[in-house]
Structure formats: structure tokens, C-alpha cells
C-alpha positions as MATLAB code, in Angstrom:
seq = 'XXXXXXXXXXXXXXXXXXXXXXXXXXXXXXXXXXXXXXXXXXXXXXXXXXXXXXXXXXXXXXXXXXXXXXXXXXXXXXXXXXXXXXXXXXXXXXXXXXXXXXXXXXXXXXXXXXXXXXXXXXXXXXXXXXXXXXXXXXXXXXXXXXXXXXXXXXXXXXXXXXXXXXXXXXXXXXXXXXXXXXXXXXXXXXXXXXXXXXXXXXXXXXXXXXXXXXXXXXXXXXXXXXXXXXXXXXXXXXXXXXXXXXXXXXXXXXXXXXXXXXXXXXXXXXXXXXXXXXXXXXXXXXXXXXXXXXXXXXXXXXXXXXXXXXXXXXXXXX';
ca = [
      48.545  -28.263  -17.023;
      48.339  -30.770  -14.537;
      49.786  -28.058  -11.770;
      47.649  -25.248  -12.571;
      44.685  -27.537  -12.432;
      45.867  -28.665   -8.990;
      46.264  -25.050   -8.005;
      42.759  -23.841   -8.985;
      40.892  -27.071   -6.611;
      43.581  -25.811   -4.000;
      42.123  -22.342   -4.135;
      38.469  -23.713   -4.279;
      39.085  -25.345   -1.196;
      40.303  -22.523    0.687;
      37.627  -20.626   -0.788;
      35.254  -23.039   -0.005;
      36.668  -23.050    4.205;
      35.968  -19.435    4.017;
      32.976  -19.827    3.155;
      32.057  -22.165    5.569;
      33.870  -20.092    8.100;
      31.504  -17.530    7.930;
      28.324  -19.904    7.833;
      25.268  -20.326    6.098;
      22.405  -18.414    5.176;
      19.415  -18.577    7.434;
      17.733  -21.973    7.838;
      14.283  -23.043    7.434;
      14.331  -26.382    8.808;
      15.816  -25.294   11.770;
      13.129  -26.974   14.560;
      13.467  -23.774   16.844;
      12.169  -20.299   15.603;
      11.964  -16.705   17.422;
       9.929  -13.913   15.717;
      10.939  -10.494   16.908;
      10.836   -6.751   16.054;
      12.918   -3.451   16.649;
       9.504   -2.876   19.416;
       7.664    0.145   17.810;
       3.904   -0.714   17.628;
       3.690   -0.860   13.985;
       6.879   -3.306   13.733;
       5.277   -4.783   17.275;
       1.893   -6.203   15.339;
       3.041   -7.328   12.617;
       6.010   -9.633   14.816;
       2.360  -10.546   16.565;
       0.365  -11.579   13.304;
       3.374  -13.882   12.211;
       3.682  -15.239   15.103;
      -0.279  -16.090   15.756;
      -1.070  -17.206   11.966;
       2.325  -19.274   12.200;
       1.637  -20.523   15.594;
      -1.544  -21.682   14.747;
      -0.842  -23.455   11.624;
       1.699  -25.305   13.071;
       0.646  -29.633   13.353;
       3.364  -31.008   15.075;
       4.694  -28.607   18.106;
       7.269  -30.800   19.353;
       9.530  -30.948   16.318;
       8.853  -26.781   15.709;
       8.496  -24.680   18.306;
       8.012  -21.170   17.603;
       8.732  -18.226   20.358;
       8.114  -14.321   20.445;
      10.081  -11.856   21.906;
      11.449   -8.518   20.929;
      14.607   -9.070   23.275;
      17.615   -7.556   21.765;
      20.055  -10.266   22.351;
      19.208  -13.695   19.904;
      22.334  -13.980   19.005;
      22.531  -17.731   17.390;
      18.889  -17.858   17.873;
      16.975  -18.500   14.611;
      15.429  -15.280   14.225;
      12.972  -13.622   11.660;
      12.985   -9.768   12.284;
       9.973   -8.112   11.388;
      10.737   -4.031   10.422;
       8.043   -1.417    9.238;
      10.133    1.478    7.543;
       8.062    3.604    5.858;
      10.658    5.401    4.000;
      12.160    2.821    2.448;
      13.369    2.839   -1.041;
      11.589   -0.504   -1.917;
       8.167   -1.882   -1.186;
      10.066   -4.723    0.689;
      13.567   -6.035    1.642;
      14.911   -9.276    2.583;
      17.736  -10.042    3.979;
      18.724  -13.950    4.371;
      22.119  -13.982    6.914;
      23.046  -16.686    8.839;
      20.495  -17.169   11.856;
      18.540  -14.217   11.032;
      15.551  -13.645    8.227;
      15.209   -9.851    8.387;
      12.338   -8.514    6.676;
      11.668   -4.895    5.931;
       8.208   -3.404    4.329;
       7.158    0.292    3.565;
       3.572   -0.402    4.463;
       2.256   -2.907    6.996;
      -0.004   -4.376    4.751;
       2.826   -5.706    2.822;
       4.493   -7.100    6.017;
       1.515   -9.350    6.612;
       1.362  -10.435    2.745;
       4.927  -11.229    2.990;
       4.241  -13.108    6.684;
       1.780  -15.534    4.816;
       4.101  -16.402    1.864;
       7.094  -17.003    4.596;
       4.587  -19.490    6.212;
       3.868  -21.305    3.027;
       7.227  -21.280    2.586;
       7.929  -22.618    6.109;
       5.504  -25.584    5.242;
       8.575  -27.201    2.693;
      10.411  -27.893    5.840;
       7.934  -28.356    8.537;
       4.165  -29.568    9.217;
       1.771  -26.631    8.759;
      -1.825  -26.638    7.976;
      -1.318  -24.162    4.795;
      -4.383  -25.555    2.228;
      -6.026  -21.917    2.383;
      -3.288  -20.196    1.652;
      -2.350  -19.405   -2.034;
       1.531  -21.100   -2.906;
       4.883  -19.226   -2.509;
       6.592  -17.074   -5.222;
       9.675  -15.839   -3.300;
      12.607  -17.656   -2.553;
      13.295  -15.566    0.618;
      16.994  -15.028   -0.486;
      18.134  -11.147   -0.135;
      16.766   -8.847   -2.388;
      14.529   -5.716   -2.529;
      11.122   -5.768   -3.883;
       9.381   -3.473   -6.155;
       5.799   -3.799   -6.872;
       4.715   -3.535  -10.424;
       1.664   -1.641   -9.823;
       0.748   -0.206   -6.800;
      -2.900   -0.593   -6.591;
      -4.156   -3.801   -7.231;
      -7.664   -4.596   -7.149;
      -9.187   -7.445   -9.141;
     -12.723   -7.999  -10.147;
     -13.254  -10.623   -8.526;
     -15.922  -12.356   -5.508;
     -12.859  -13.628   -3.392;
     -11.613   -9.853   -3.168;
     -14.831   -8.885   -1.058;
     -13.248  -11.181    1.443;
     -11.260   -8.717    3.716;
      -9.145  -11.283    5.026;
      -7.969  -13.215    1.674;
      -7.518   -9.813    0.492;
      -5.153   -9.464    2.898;
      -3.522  -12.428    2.210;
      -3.284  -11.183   -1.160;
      -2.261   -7.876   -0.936;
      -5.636   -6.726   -2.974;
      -7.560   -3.374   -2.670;
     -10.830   -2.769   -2.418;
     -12.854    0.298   -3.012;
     -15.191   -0.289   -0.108;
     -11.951   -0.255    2.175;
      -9.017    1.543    1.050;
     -10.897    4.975   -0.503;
     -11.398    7.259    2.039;
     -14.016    8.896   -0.666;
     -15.494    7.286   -3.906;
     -17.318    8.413   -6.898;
     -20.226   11.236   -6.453;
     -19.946   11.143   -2.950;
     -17.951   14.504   -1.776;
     -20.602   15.348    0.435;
     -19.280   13.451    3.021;
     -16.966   15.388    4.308;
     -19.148   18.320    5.205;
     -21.110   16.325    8.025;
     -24.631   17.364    8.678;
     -23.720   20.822    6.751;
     -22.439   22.284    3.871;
     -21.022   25.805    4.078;
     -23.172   28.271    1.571;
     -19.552   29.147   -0.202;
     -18.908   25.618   -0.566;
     -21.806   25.359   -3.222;
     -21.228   26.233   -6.847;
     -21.985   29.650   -8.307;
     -24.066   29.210  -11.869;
     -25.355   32.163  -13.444;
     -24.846   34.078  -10.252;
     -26.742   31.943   -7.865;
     -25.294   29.518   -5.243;
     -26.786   26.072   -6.333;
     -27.011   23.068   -3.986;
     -26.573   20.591   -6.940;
     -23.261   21.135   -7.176;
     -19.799   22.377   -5.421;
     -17.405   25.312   -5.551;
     -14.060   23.254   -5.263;
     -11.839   26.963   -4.830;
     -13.459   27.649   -1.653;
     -11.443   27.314    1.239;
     -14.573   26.009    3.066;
     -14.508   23.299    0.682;
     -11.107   22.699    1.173;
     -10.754   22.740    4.954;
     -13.560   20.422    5.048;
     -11.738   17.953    2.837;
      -8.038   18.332    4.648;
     -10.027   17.755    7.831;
     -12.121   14.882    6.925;
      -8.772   13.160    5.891;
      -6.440   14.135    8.948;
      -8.891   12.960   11.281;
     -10.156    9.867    9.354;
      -7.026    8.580    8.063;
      -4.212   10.812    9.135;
      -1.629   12.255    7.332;
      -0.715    8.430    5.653;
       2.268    7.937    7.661;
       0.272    4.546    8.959;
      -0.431    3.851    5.329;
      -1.578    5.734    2.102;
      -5.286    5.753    1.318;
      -7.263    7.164   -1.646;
      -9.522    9.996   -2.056;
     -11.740   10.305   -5.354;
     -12.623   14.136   -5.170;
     -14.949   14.917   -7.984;
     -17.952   16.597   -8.928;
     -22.007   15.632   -8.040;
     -22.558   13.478  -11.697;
     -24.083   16.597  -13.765;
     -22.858   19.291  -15.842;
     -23.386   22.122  -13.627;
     -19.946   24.416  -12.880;
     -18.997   26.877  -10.533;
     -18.135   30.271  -12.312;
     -17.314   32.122   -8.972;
     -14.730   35.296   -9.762;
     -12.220   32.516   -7.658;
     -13.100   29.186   -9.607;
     -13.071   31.689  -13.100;
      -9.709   32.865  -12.563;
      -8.171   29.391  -12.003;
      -9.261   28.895  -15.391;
     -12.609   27.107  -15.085;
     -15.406   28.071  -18.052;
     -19.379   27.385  -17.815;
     -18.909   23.813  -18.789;
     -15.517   22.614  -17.611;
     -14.635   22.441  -13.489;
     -11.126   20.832  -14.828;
      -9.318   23.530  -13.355;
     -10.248   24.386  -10.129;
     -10.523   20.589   -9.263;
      -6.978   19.996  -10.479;
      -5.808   23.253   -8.217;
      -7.676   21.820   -5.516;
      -6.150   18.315   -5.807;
      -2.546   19.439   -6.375;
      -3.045   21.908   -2.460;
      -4.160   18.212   -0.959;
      -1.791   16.322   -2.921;
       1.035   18.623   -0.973;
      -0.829   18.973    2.145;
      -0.422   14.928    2.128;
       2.113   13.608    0.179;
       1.802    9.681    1.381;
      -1.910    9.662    0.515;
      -3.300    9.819   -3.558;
      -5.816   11.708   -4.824;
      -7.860   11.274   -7.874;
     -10.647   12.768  -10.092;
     -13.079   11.779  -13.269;
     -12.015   12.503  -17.030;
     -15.970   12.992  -17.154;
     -18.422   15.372  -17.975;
     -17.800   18.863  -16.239;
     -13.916   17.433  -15.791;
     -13.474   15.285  -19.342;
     -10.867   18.098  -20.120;
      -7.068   17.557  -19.475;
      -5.930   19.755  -16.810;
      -3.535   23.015  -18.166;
      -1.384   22.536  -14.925;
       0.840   20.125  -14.248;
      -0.438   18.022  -11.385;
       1.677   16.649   -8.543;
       2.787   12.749   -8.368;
       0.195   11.079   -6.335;
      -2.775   13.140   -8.129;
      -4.423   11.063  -10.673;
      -7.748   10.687  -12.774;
      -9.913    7.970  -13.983;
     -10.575    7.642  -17.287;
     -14.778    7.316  -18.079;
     -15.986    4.315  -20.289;
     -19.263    5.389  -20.302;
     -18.861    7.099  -23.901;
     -16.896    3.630  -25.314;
     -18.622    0.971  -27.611;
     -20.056   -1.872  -25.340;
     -20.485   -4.129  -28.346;
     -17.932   -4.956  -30.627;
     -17.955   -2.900  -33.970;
];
């Protein structure tokens, strides 16, 4: 017994002189940091906003002195690497090696959330002016990160704030929907096209729209492309719905998609699936309300979704 325990702390210690050998993950307290990127613009900024919200937090500049340069060559430099990668199979990635604090996000929003919890973080090891900011919940070690809901927007007066929103990776209708409620109209500009208004009882109406026109349609995938692109910067989302009354389109085009004189269901859910392919990084959503309460027959594509009405729920407990 006494042998094999004297074997096993033998092979501890070589495992241990391996180990060392091949050094230790990245480290924090070291008093010299570079922030860098692989140089494309996206990846570019958000080296730059670590590196000025870091910079300027920092108390004591003498005992950490922070650098920025997207040089290839740091080897044994204390490095954080800042990626954007927008097809990546996670919403972020760390990766802790020795020297080196690589960090990978599919949207450059999360890149700055990420840079403000790494400064927080920082702050355990180094004197940083970090009372605004709200505390740390990663460990940094490596591991990929997957988001538990992917739109996140609380009800709440700090949230108005665009730059604590940013901080906490928040949403806000006023700036991350390209279109909101009722308000399809503004992607016509200063006019609407006369087959872009609905047909009721065999007259074109300027109360409501005709969403199987291609008028409609190329007014929409324009508005988007040159607004917000094609979401390859970043997704946004586009409420398309109809004006808040019951009126419907019965066009021979809108009727044989499947629409009747009081649901618009169906040509709004063919007309969200064509933008829905047109753009698959962006989302797209409707109303379950009035002319579109009714489930769709079709299948719609991933990033096409609908809102569900309370207006018909109990306000008051029952």
C-alpha cells in the first residue's frame, strides 16, 4: 500500500510539471494589458470601446497600464482579443489561454456588454472606478455562451437610458424596431402607391393596406435594406401589421392567399414569410389582433413571429 501510494504523488508530480510546463491561464493581475483585434472595422470598435471605457476607469496608471494595437505579433504580451463573428454558433465565446483572453461575439452589441463585465471583473485585481457599473456574473474561464432569450427588454425607467442599456444588453422599442405597432405607413415616404391600399367591397380604401401587392412589398424590402441593411451589422425588428381596424383587403391576389372579409391573417403571414427569406438575420413580427387574431394556415419561417393582444384579457382579478 505504502508503494502504490508513493507511486500515485510520483505521478501527480509529473503531472503537475506538465502542467506548469505549459503555463497558466491568462492573468488578470498582470500590471501590463494590450487590447487588440483581427483589424476589420466591426472587430476594430469594439477593441476601441474596451480600450476607452477601460482606460478611463482606470485610478492608478502607474501600476496598470493599458495599450491598443491590432499588431499581429504579442506574443507573451497580455492580450485580450476582441473578434466579431457573426456566424458563430454561440452568442459569445471565451477563450482563457495563457497570455491571451480571446473573446468572440455574434453581434457587437454583445461584445460591448461582455467589455463592461471584463472591466468589473478587472476591478478584483486592479483600481478602477466601476460604482456605475452593475457586478460581474462570468468567471471569464473558456466557454461558449448561449442567451436564454434573445430579446430582452424590461419595463423599466433605467432601460430608456441608451447607454445603461447598453451596458445591459436591453432592447428597446424606440431603438431596435425598425417599425412598431400601426405604423406601416412609414415606409411609403410622402406616397402610397394606389395598389398598395386595400380593396373592400371593390373599392381601394385609404384606411387600410393590401399586404399582396408587390408595391407594398418593395416598399417594405426597401425601407429595410436601406435603413438597416440586410442585418449582417446586426438583426433588427420589423412589426408589419395592419392600420388598428377591421377593414381587409379582398383583392382577387389577397383572396386567393386565403384571406376572407374579416381576416388579413393570410396574406400578412405570406408577406412576412417573402421578407423573412429576403432577410434571414433580421425578425419580423405581426398582431394576433383583430383583422389578424387568426392563426396563420402556413407554416411561417423561423425569425417570423406574432404578438399576442391583451386587450381582450381580464384587467382585474376574477
Amino acid at each position: 500500500m505504502y508503494i502504490f501510494k508513493v507511486v500515485i504523488l510520483f505521478i501527480l508530480q509529473i503531472l503537475l510539471l506538465v502542467c506548469a510546463g505549459e503555463g497558466s491561464p491568462f492573468k488578470f493581475e498582470s500590471p501590463q494589458l494590450t487590447i487588440t483585434s483581427n483589424g476589420d472595422k466591426s472587430s476594430r470598435n469594439a477593441a476601441d470601446y474596451l480600450y476607452y471605457h477601460l482606460k478611463k476607469r482606470i485610478q492608478n496608471r502607474t501600476t496598470f497600464q493599458v495599450k491598443r494595437s491590432d499588431q499581429i505579433n504579442h506574443q507573451g504580451v497580455n492580450t485580450v482579443y476582441l473578434e466579431l463573428v457573426p456566424d458563430l454558433d454561440s452568442d459569445y465565446e471565451i477563450r482563457n489561454e495563457t497570455n491571451r483572453l480571446s473573446i468572440y461575439g455574434r453581434e457587437y452589441a454583445t461584445l460591448c456588454w461582455i467589455s463592461y463585465l471584463l472591466i468589473d471583473h478587472f476591478s478584483n485585481f486592479h483600481q478602477l472606478n466601476v460604482a456605475d457599473l452593475p457586478p460581474n456574473y462570468l468567471n471569464f474561464n473558456s466557454h461558449k455562451g448561449h442567451f436564454a432569450m434573445q430579446y430582452r427588454e424590461p419595463h423599466l425607467p433605467s432601460n430608456l437610458n441608451a447607454d445603461y442599456a447598453g451596458i445591459l444588453l436591453t432592447k428597446a422599442t424606440d431603438r431596435d424596431w425598425g417599425i412598431w405597432g400601426h405604423n406601416l405607413k412609414c415606409v411609403f415616404g410622402n406616397s402610397i402607391p394606389t395598389n398598395s391600399y386595400a380593396l373592400v367591397d371593390g373599392k381601394r380604401i385609404n384606411e387600410q393596406y393590401c399586404f399582396s401587392a408587390q408595391e407594398t412589398y418593395n416598399a417594405i424590402s426597401s425601407y429595410i435594406r436601406d435603413q438597416y441593411g440586410d442585418g449582417t451589422k446586426g438583426p433588427a425588428h420589423f412589426m408589419i401589421a395592419p392600420n388598428d381596424n377591421d377593414f381587409v383587403c379582398t383583392c382577387n391576389d389577397c383572396q386567393k392567399k386565403g384571406n376572407t372579409k374579416t381576416s388579413a391573417t393570410a396574406a400578412v403571414g405570406d408577406l412576412l414569410n417573402r421578407l423573412a427569406q429576403e432577410f434571414p438575420k433580421h425578425y419580423f413580427f405581426t398582431l394576433a389582433y383583430r383583422s389578424t387574431a387568426e392563426a396563420p394556415k402556413r407554416r411561417l419561417m423561423e425569425n417570423v413571429g406574432a404578438f399576442v393582444s391583451t386587450i381582450d384579457l381580464p384587467k382585474t382579478a376574477v
